[in-house]
C-alpha positions in Angstrom: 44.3 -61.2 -11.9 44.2 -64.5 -13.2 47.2 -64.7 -15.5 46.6 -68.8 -16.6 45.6 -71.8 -15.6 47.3 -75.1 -15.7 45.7 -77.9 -16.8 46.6 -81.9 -15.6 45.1 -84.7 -16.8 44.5 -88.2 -15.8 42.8 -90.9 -17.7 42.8 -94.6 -16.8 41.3 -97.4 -19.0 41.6 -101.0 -17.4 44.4 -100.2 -15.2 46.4 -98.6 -17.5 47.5 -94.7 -17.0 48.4 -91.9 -19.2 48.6 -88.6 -18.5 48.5 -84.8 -20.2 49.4 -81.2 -19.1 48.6 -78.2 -20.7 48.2 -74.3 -20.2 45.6 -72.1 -20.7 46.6 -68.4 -21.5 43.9 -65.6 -21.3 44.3 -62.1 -22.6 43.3 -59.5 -20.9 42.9 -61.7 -17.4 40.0 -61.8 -15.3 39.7 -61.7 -11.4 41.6 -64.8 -10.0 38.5 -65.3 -7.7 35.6 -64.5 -10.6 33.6 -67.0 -11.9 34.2 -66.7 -15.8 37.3 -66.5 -17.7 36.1 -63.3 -19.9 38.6 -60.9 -18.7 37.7 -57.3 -17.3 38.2 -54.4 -18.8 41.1 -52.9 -20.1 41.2 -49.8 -17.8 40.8 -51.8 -14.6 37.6 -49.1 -13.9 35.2 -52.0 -12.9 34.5 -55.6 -13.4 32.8 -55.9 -17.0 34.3 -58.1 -19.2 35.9 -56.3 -22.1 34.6 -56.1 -25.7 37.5 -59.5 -26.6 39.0 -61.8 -24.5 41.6 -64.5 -26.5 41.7 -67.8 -24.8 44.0 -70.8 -25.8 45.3 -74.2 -24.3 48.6 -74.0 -24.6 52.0 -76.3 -24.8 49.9 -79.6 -24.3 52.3 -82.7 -24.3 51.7 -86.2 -23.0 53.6 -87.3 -19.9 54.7 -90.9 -19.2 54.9 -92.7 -15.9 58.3 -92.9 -16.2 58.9 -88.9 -16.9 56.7 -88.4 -13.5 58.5 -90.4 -11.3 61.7 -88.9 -12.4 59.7 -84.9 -11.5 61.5 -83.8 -7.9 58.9 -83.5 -5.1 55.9 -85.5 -7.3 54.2 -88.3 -5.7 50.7 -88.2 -7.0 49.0 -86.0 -9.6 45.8 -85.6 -6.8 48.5 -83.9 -4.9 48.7 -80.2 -5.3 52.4 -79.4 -4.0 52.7 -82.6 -6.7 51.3 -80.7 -9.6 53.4 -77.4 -8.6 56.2 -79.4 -8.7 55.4 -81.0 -12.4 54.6 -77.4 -13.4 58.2 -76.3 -12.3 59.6 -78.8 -14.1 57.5 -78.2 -16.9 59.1 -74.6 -17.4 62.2 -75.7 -18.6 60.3 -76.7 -21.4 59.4 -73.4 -22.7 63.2 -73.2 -23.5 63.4 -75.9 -25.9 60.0 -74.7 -27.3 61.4 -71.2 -28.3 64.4 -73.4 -29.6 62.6 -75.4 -31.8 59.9 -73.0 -33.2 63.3 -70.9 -34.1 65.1 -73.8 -36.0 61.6 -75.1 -37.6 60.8 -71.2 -38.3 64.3 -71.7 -40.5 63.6 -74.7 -42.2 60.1 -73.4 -43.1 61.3 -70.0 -45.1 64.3 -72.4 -46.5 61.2 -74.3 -48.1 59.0 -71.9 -49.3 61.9 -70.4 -51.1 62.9 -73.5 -52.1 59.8 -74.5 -53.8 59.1 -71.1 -55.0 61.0 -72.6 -58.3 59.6 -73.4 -61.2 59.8 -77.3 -60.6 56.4 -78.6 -60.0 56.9 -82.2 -58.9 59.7 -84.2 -57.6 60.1 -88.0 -57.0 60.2 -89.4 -53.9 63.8 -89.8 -53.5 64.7 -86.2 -55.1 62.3 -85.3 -52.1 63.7 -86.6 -49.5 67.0 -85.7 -50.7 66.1 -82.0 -50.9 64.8 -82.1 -47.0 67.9 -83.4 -46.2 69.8 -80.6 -47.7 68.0 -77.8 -45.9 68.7 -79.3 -42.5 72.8 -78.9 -42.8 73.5 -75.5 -42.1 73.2 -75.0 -37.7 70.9 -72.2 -36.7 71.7 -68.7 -36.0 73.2 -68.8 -32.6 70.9 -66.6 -30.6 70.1 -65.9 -26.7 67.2 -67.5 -24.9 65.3 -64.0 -25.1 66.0 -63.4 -28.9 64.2 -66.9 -29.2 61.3 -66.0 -27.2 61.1 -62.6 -28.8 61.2 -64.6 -32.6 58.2 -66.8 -31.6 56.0 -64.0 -30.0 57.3 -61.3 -33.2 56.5 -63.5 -36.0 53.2 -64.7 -34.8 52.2 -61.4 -34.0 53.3 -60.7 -37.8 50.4 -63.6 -39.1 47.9 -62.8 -36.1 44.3 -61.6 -37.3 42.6 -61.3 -33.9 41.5 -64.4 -33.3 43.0 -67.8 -32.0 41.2 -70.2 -34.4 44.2 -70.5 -36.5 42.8 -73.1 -38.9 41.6 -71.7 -41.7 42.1 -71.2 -45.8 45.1 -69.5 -46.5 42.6 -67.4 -48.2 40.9 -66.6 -45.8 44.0 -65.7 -43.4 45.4 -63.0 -45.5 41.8 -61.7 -45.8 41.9 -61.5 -41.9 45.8 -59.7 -42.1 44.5 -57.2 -44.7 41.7 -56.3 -42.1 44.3 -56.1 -39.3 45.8 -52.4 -38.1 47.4 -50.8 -35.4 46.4 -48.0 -34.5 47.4 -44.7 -31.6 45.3 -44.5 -28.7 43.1 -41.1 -28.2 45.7 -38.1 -27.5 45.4 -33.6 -27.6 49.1 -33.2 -29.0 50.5 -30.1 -27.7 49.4 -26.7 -29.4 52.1 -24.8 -30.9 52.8 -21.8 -28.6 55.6 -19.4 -29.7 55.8 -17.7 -25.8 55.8 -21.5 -24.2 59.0 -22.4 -26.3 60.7 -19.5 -26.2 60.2 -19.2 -22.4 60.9 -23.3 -22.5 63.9 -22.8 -24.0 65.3 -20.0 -21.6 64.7 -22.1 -18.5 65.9 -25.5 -20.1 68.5 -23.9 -22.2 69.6 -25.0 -25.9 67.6 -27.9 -27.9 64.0 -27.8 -25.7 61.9 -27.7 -26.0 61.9 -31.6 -27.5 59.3 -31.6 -30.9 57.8 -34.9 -31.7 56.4 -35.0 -35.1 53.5 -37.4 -35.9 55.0 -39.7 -39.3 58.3 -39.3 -37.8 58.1 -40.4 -34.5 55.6 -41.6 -34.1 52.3 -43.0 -36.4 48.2 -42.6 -35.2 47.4 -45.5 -38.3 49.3 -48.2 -39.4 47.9 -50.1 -42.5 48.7 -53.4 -44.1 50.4 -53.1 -47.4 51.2 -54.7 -50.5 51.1 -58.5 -48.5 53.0 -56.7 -45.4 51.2 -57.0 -42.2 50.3 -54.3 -40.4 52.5 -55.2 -37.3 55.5 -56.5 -39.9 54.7 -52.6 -40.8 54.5 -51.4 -37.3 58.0 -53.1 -36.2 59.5 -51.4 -39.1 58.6 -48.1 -38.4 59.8 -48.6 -34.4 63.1 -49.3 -35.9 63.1 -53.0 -34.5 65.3 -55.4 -36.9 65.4 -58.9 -36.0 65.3 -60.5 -32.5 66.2 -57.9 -29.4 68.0 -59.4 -27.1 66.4 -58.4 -24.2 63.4 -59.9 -21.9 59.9 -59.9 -23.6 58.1 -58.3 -20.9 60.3 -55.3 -21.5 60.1 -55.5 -25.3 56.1 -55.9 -24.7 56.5 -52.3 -22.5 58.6 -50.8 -25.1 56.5 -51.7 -28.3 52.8 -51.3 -26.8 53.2 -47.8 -26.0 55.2 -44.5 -27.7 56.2 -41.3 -26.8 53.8 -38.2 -28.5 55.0 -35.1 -26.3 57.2 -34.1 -24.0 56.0 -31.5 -21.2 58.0 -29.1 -19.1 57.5 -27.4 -15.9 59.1 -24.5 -14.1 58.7 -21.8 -11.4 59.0 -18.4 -11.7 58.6 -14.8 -9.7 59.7 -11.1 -10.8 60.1 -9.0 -7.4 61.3 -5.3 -6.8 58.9 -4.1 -9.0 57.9 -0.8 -9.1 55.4 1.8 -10.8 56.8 5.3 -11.8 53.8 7.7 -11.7 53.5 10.6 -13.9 55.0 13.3 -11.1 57.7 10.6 -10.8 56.6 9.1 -7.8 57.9 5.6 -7.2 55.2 2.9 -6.2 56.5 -0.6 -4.6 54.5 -3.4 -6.7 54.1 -6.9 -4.9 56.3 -10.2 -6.4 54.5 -11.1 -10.1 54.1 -14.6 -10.7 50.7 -15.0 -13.5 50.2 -15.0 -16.4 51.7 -17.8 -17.9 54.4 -17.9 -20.2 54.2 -14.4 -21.9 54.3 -12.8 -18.5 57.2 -14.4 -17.7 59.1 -13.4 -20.9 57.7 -9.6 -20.7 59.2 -9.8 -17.1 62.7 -11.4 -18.4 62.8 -8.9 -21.0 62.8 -5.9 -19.1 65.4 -6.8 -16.4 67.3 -3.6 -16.2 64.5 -0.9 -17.4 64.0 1.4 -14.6 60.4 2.0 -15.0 59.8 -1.6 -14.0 62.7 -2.6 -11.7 64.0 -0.7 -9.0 67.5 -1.4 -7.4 68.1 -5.1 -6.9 64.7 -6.3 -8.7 65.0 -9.2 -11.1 63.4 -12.7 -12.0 64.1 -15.7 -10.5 63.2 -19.2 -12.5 64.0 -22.9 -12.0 63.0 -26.1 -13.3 59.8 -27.9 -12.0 60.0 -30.8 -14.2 60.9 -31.6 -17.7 61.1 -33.2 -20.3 58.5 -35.3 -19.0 57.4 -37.6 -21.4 54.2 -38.8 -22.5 53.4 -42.3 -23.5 50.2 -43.2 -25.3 49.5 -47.0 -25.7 48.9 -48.6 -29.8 45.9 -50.6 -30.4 45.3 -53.8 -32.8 41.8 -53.4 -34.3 39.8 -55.6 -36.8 36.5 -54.4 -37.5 34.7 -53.5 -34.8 37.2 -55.2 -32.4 40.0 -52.9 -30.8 42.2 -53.6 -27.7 45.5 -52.9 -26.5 48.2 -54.4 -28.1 50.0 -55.6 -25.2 47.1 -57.8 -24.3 47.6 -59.6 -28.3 51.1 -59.4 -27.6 49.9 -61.3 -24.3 48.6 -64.4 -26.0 52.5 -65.3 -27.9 54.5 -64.1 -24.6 52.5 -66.3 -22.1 53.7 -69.6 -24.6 57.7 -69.0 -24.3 57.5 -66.8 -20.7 56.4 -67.1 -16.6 58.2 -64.8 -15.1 55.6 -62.7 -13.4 53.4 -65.9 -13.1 52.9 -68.4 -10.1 50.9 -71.7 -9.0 47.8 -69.8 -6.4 48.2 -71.8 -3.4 44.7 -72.9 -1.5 44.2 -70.0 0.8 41.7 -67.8 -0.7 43.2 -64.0 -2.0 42.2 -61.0 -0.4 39.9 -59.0 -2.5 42.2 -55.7 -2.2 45.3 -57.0 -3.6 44.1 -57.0 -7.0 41.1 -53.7 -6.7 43.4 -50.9 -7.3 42.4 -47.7 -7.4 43.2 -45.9 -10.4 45.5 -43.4 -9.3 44.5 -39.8 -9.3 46.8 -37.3 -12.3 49.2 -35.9 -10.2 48.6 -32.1 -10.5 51.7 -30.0 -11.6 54.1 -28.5 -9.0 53.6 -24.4 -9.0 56.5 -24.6 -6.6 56.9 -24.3 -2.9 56.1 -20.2 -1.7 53.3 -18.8 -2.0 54.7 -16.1 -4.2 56.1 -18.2 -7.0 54.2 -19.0 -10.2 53.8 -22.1 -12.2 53.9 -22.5 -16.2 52.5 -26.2 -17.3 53.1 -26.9 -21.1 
């Protein structure tokens, strides 16, 4: 997939050079080797472009002669090891971008609330002097990935689905209050009073694990009273400030939740016998069906004669569990919905490369980036023939 592109730029008038660089994000990517930058679906299932993509150039500065001949390994922008190597150097830049939007980010709410007064107009020098004032205090200190995180969180706070950012305040918190986040499609798990009491005997104490939708976890999110639906969501997911921790994780953690927890275990009752009415004793083959209210009728009657005979009893183990299952949050506007990581794309790919490269010439091979969707693993039933399975 085509993650972004990077964009240099020569121009020359009358012998006289300047140059620009930029970056052009997309979210969700297309094929590196297509021939349109509308990326494919979201489920990777075939090639059609998906109902949104978000495209935007990116980080564009002007770059002097000077700062070019002082890039390591850059002779010539026509070069293309050249332009890798401005691109490197270039990265450190995203650093001090995350840096500054965090210190301007500051000095913006110090000024809204500063203004929020009921002075309407001030002189020029009473201005100047109150700008000064705001820019004393130093900035929270905070790590390189709590600055990312701020920059990619609080425009992901103000974003209404769409990258054309320049319009009427008005019309902005018209887009926000259109804005939610909503749960992907799920079955939750039907209440079954044999499944969790027969969980609970195999797992022991505290399972089986009950998720509760408005506790944790939430199928609508809403804007409300000015609040953002994402400012919403992040309150709900119990994340306060800046997490210190890499985006791309934060983007894994936030984009999806947890909605169930399933367990799996394997079970057989043997030495069992059928006492006739002349009191003959029939041998019975190894039970393992019926599901879960087999299993606890089975449980229940270790030691009754007239089901056991001498050294019959129930075997059980743990398959798998809890196994828990993830279900991905959408952003939707209208008729628009896609994945939230792929919003949360467009903010992460300013401040963050890490899974990013410059494509060399060679042309890819198609089947590093076809994957198969891979198949649903089906559950284990255990390893003999005469053991049972119970899936819940």
């Amino acid at each position: 997939m085509l993650d972004h592109i990077k964009v240099f730029v020569q121009a020359t008038y009358r012998g006289l050079n300047a140059y620009a660089y930029g970056k052009y994000v997309i979210s969700p990517e297309p094929t590196f080797l297509g021939k349109s930058t509308e990326g494919v679906d979201y489920g990777f299932r075939s090639l059609d472009p998906c109902a949104r993509t978000f495209r935007k150039m990116v980080n564009v500065r002007i770059i002097r002669e000077d700062e070019l001949a002082a890039v390591p390994g850059f002779s010539s922008i026509d070069d293309l090891n050249s332009r890798q190597a401005l691109a490197e150097h270039l990265r450190t830049d995203l650093t001090a971008f995350a840096t500054m939007y965090g210190r301007n980010f500051r000095l913006s709410q110090s000024l809204q609330d500063r203004f929020a007064g009921t002075q309407d107009t001030y002189s020029w020098p009473a201005f100047k002097q109150l700008i000064a004032g705001l820019d004393t205090a130093p900035p929270p200190a905070m790590t390189h990935n709590q600055l990312m995180n701020q920059f990619i969180l609080e425009n992901m706070k103000e974003f209404f689905m769409t990258t054309s950012w320049d319009v009427l305040p008005a019309q902005k918190a018209q887009g926000l209050n259109e804005v939610t986040i909503e749960l992907g499609h799920f079955s939750p798990k039907r209440a079954s009073n044999d499944s969790d009491q027969a969980i609970a005997v195999v797992f022991g104490g505290g399972h089986p694990i009950k998720l509760a939708e408005g506790r944790d976890y939430w199928r609508e999110i809403l804007p409300s009273g000015g609040t953002s639906a994402f400012a919403r969501f992040l309150q709900l997911r119990g994340v306060n400030g800046y997490p210190d921790k890499p985006p791309r994780q934060l983007q894994d953690e936030l984009c999806k939740t947890v909605v169930e927890y399933r367990y799996g275990f394997k079970w057989r009752a043997y030495g069992l016998i059928q006492v006739q009415p002349d009191g003959t004793v029939i041998p019975l083959p190894p039970q393992f069906g019926g599901g879960p209210a087999m299993f606890l009728y089975y449980l229940n009657n270790r030691g009754n004669p007239t089901v056991f005979g001498p050294g019959g009893g129930v075997d059980y183990a743990p398959s798998y569990g809890p196994r828990p299952t993830t279900v991905n949050y959408y952003i939707t506007r209208g008729g628009t919905i896609m994945p939230l990581a792929y919003a949360f794309n467009i903010f992460l790919k300013y401040v963050d490369e890490t899974i990013s490269y410059s494509p060399d010439e060679l042309v890819k091979d198609v089947n590093n980036w076809r994957i198969p969707i891979p198949p649903t693993p089906p559950p284990d039933t255990g390893t003999a023939p005469d053991w049972g399975g119970v899936d819940g």
